[in-house]
C-alpha positions as a printed Julia matrix, in Angstrom:
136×3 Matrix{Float64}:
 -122.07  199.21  168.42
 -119.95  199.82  165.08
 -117.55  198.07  166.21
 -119.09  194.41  166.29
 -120.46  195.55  163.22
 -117.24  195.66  161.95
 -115.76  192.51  163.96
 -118.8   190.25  162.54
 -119.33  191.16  159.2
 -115.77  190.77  158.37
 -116.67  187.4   159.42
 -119.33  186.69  156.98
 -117.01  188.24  153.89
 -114.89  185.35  155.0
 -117.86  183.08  155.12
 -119.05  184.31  152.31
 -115.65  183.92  150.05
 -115.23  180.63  151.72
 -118.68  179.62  150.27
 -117.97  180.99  146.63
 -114.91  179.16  146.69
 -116.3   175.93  147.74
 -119.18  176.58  144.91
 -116.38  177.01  142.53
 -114.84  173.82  143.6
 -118.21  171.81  143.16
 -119.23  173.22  139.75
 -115.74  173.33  138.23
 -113.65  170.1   139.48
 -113.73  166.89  137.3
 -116.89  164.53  137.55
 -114.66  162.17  138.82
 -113.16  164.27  141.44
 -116.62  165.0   143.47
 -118.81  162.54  145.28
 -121.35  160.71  143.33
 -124.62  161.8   144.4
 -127.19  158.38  144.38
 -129.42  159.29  141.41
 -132.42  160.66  143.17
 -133.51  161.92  146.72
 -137.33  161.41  147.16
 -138.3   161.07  143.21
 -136.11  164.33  142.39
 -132.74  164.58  140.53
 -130.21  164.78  143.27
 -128.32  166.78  140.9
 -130.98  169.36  140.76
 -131.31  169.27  144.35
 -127.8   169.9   145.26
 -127.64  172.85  142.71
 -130.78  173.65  144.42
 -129.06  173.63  147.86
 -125.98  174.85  146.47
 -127.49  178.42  146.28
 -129.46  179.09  149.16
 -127.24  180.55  151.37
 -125.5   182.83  148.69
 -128.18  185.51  149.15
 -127.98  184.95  153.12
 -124.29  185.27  153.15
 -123.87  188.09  151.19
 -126.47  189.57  152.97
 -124.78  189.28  156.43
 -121.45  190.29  154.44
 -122.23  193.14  152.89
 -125.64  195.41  153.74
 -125.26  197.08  156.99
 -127.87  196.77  159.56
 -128.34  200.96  159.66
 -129.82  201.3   155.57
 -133.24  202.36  155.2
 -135.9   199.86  154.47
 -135.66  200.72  150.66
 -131.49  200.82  150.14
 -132.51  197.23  151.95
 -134.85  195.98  149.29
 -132.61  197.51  146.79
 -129.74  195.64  148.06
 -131.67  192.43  148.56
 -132.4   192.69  144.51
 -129.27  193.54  143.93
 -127.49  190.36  145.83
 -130.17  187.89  143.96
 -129.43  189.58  140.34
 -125.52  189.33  141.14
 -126.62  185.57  142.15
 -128.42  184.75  139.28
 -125.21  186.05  136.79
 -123.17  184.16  139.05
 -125.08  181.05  138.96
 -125.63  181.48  134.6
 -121.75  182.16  134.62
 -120.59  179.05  136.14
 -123.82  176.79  133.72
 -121.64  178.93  130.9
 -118.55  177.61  132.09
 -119.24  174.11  132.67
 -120.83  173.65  129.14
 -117.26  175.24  127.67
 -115.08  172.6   129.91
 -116.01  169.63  127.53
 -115.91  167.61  130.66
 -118.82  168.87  132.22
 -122.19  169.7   130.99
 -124.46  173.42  130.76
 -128.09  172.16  131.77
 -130.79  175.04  131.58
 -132.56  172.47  134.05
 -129.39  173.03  136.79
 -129.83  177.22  136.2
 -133.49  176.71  137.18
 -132.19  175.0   140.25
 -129.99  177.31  140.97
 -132.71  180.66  140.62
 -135.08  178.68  142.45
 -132.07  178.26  145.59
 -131.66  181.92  145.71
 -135.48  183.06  145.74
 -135.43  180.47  148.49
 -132.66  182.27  149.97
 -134.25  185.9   149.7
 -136.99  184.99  150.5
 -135.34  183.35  154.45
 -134.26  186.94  154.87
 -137.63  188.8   154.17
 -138.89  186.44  156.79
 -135.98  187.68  159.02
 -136.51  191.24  158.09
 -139.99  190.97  158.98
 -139.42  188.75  162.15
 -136.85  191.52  163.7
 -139.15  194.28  162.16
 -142.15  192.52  164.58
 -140.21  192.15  167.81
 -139.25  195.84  167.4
């Protein structure tokens, strides 16, 4: 029904600004202003980890935000491309930033991190793709 389509993905565009907004909060606010992360989780950088975590679900929410359930199986992969390329500017833009605040850092290491979070997050809807494509 169009209509739920509607209802629910206005939802996720809230979701889904509420998320940037809390990214922009986490890369851009003072050291001093975030929780200290202990210094690693399991032998790993924490920090790397959280950047890690950080962008997993923007794929998945701007996913559910903004590609219709009705496209074609191509527009689909197009649009999945599309959302991790916008990701992957997003994530180098705010690396960019932080080394230009002089009070926080631009580590190529955290940018990996961040890639790494939204191929993770792609690739949790290709598995959803092809889980709804299966019960079908």
């Amino acid at each position: 029904d169009w209509s739920s389509d509607v209802c629910s993905s206005d939802l996720y565009i809230v979701l889904f600004c509420l998320y940037i907004l809390a990214v922009g909060v986490v890369c851009f606010a003072r050291p001093d202003e975030i929780p200290q992360l202990p210094l690693d989780w399991f032998g790993l950088s924490s920090d790397k980890i959280a950047h890690f975590l950080m962008f997993i679900p923007f794929p998945i929410l701007a996913w559910l935000a903004f590609v219709p359930e009705r496209l074609s199986k191509s527009c689909k992969s197009l649009s999945l491309i599309a959302i991790s390329v916008i990701g992957a500017v997003i994530a180098a833009a705010t690396e960019q930033i932080q080394g230009a605040l002089g009070y926080r850092l631009y580590e190529i290491k955290d940018l990996f991190a961040d890639f790494i979070g939204i191929a993770v997050g792609a690739i949790a809807i290709l598995a959803y793709i092809a889980l709804k494509t299966e019960r079908k």
